[in-house]
N, C-alpha and C positions, 0 to 999 in steps of 0.2 A: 504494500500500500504506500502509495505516495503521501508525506508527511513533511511538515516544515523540517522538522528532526534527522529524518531517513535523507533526505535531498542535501542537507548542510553537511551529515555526515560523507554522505558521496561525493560532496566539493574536498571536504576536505583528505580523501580516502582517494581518490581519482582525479583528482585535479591536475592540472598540470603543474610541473616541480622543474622550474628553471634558474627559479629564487624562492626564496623563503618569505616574500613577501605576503602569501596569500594568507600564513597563520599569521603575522600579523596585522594587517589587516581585518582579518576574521574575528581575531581574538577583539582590535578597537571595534567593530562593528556592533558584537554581541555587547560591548558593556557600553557605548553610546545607548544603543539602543535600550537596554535596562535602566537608565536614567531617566527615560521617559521621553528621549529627543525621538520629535520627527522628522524635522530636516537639519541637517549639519553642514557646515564650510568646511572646506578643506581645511581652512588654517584652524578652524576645531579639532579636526579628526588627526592634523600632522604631530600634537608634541607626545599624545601617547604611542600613536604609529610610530614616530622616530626612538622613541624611547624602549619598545621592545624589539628593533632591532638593533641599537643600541647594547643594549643587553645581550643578545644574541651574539652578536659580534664578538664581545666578551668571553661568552661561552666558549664558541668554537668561528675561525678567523674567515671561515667560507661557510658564506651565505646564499650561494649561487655560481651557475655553471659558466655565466660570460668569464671573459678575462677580466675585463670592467666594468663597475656600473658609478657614476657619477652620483648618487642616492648614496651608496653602501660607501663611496668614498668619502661621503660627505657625513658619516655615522662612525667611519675609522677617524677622522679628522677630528670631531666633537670626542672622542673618548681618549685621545694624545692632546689635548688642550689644544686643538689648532684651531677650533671652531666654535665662539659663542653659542649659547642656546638658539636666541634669537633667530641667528644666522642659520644654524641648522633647518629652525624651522621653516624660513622663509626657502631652503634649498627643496625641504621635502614635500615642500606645495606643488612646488616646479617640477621636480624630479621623480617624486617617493610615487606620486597616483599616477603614471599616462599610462602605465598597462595592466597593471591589479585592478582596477575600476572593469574594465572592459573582462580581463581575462576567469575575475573570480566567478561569477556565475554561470560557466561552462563547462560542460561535461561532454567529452568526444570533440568537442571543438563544436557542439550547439547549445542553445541557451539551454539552461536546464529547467525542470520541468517548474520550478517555485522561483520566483523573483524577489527579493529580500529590497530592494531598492532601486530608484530612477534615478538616471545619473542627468546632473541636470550643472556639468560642467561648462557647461557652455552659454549659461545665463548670468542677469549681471552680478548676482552673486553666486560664485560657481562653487556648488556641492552636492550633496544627495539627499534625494529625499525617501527616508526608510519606509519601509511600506509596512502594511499592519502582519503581513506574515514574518517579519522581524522583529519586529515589536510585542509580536505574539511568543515566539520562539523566545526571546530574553528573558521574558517573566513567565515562563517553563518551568516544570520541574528536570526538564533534560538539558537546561542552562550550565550546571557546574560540571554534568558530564560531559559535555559538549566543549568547552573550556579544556577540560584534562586532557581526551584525547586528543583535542587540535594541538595541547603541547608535546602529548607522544609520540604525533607523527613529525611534527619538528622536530623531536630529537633525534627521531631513525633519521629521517633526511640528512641531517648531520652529520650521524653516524656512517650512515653511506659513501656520504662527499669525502667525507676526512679519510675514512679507509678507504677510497675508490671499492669500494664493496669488492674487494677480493676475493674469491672463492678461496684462495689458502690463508688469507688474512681474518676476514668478517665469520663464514660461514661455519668452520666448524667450531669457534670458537666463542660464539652469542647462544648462551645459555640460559637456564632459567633456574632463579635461586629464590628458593621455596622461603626462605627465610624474610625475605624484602618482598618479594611477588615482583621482581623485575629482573629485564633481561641484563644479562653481565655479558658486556666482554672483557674477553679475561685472555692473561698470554700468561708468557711462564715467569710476567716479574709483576702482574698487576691484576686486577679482579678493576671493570670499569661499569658500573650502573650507568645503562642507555637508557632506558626509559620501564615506566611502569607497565605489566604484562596488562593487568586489566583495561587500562585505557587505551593501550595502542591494539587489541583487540575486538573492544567493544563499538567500534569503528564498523566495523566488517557485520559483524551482528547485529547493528540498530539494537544492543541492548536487552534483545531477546536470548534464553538461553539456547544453545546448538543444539540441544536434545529434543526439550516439550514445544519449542517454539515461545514462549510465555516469555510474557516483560520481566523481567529479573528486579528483585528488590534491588535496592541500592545504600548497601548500609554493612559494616560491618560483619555484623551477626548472621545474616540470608541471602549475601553474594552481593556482585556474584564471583564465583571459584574457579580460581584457574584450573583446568581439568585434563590431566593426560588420558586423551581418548585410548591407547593403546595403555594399560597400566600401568604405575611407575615400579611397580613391584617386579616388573618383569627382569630390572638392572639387579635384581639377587639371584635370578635365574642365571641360566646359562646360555643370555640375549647374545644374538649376536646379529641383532638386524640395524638399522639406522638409530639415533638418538632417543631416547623417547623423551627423554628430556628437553627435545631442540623444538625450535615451533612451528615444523609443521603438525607435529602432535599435539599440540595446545590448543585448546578453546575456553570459554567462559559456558559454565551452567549456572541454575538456581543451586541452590541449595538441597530443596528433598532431591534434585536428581543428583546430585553427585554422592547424598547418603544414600540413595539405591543402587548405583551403580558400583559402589567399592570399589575393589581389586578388580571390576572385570573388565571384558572390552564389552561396548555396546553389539549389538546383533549386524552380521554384516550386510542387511540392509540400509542400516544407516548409514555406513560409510561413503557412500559417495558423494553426502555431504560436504566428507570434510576433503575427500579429493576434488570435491569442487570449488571450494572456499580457497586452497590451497592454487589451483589454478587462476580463481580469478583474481587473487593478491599477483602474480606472477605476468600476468596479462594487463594487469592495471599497470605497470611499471611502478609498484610499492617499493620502498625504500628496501624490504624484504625480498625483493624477487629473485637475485643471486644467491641470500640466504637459502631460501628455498628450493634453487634452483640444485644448488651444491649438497644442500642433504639430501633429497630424495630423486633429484631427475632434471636433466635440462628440456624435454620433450617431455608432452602428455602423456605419451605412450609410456615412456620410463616410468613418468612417474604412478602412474595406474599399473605398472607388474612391482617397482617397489614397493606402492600398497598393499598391494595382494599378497606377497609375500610377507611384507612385514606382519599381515593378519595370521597369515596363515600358520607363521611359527610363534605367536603371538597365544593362539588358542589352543596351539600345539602344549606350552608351558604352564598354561590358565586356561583350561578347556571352559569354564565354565562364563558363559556369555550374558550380557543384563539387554533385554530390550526395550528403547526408549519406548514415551507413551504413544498409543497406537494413534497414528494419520498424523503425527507434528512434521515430520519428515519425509513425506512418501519415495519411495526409490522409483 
C-alpha cells in the first residue's frame, strides 16, 4: 500500500546516492515540517541543511562521488575556520539546493508516487511550499523512525564510499554484534560501529515484521528483533555454509514471532522472501549491494543455489522447522 511513510522510506532506500545531500535534506525537511511550517525560504531551510553536512563532513571527509562540489567545499571551508557562518549560509542558498530540490522526490528517475512539496524557487521569494502529506508524515508516529533510518543509510553510504565497498575489504568483515544491535566492521586491529541493524533494516520492511507481515511495536520491550532467519545456533554446529551472522541473514520480527520461532528456520516456503528482499537491496544499488553480493552471490542464480543450500544443511543440523502465520507471506 502506498503511504506517506512506505514512499519516504523508498526515497530514502532507493534514491539516488551521488551525495549525501538527500538525508540531509530529508532529515531538515521532516523537522521544518514538524514545526508546523508551510512554506519555507531557502535561506530558512540553509543553516540547519548546512549544519548536518557540516557534521557529516566531520564524520567521514566524503560526502559524494564528484571530484568537487563547490557546497561540500564551502562546509570543509566553514569547519577549518575559512568560512563565517553567514557566509556559509548565503553559499548554501546558491549552491547547497539546485539539484536535491528537483532530485529528492524521484524514484527510477520518475516522480514518485506522494509529493511532500512545490518547489516554488522561482518566485519572488524562492522556497517551498510543504504540502499536507508532509506535514502529515512529521506529526506521525513513524517520525522518529523515519529520522533513524535516514541516518543509517547515511552511515552505510559512508561506509561504502570510505571503503570503496571492497569485497575483500567491506564484505566479509560487516558483522553483527548482538551486544549493541549494530553492524561492526571490524579488521584484525579495530571493531568499527557503522550503523544500527534495526534502523538500516526497517527501511526495506516499512516496519512490518518479515514473518506475520504486522506493524511491529516500537519500543524496547516488543521489537522489533533482529532475527537470524537461518538460526544462530547453527555457529555451534558443525556450519559450514555462509555467515549467519552477516546480513543477508538478518531481518527484523515482532516479538511473539521471534518467541515462536526459536532455534528454528522458518518453513521453506517462506524463504523466498528473504531471497527477494536480498535481491532487491542489490538491485537498488544499496550501500549493501557488494556486501551482499560477496557473501552469498554476485548473480540471482548464485545467489538462489547459495540459499538452497544454505537451507538445506541448515535443516540438515536443526531438522526441526517453525512456520510463519498462515497467508503473511504467500510463496
Amino acid at each position: 500500500m502506498v503511504t506517506g511513510e512506505s514512499v519516504w522510506r523508498a526515497i530514502v532506500l532507493y534514491g539516488a546516492n551521488s551525495a549525501t545531500y538527500k538525508f540531509a535534506f530529508g532529515t531538515t525537511l521532516l523537522e521544518t515540517a514538524a514545526a508546523g511550517r508551510g512554506r519555507v525560504t531557502l535561506e530558512e531551510l540553509a543553516p540547519r541543511y548546512a549544519e548536518l553536512l557540516c557534521q557529516a563532513l566531520e564524520r567521514r571527509p566524503r560526502q559524494g562521488t564528484a571530484a568537487r562540489s563547490g557546497f561540500l567545499d564551502a562546509c570543509r571551508a566553514f569547519n577549518a575556520g575559512e568560512l563565517d557562518r553567514d557566509a556559509l549560509h548565503r553559499r548554501t542558498v546558491r549552491l547547497g539546493f539546485s539539484n536535491v530540490v528537483d532530485a529528492f522526490p524521484q524514484l527510477g528517475g520518475v516522480q514518485a508516487p506522494v509529493r511532500y512539496y512545490e518547489d516554488q524557487r522561482k518566485s519572488p521569494a524562492p522556497g517551498l511550499v510543504l504540502r499536507d502529506e508532509l506535514l502529515e508524515l512529521a506529526r506521525s508516529v513513524h517520525a522518529p523512525d523515519l529520522d533513524a533510518e535516514t541516518a543509517a543509510r547515511w552511515r552505510l553510504v559512508e561506509t561504502a564510499w570510505a571503503t570503496g565497498v571492497s569485497g575483500a575489504m567491506l564484505a566479509p568483515s560487516l558483522v553483527y554484534d548482538p551486544s549493541t544491535q549494530h553492524l561492526v566492521l571490524q579488521s584484525r586491529h579495530r571493531r568499527k560501529s557503522v550503523t544500527g541493524v534495526v534502523a538500516a533494516l526497517n527501511g526495506y520492511q516499512d516496519g512490518r515484521c518479515a514473518y506475520c507481515d504486522q506493524v511491529m511495536a516500537q519500543n524496547a520491550g516488543a521489537g522489533p528483533v533482529v532475527e537470524h532467519v537461518l538460526p544462530w545456533k547453527l555457529l555451534t554446529r558443525r556450519w559450514n555454509g555462509p555467515d549467519v551472522d552477516a546480513v543477508w541473514n538478518l531481518v527484523l520480527s515482532c516479538k511473539p514471532c521471534n518467541d515462536a520461532k526459536r532455534d528454528r528456520a522458518p518453513h521453506e516456503a517462506w524463504m523466498p522472501w528473504l531471497e527477494q528482499r536480498n535481491n532487491d537491496l542489490i538491485a537498488s544499488h544499496h550501500p549493501l549491494r557488494e556486501v551482499l553480493m560477496t557473501q552469498i552471490g554476485r548473480t540471482a542464480a548464485e545467489r538462489h543455489i547459495t540459499l538452497k543450500r544454505a537451507y538445506r544443511r541448515a535443516t540438515e543440523l536443526l531438522p526441526a522447522v517453525w512456520t510463519p502465520p498462515a497467508g503473511a507471506h504467500p510463496a
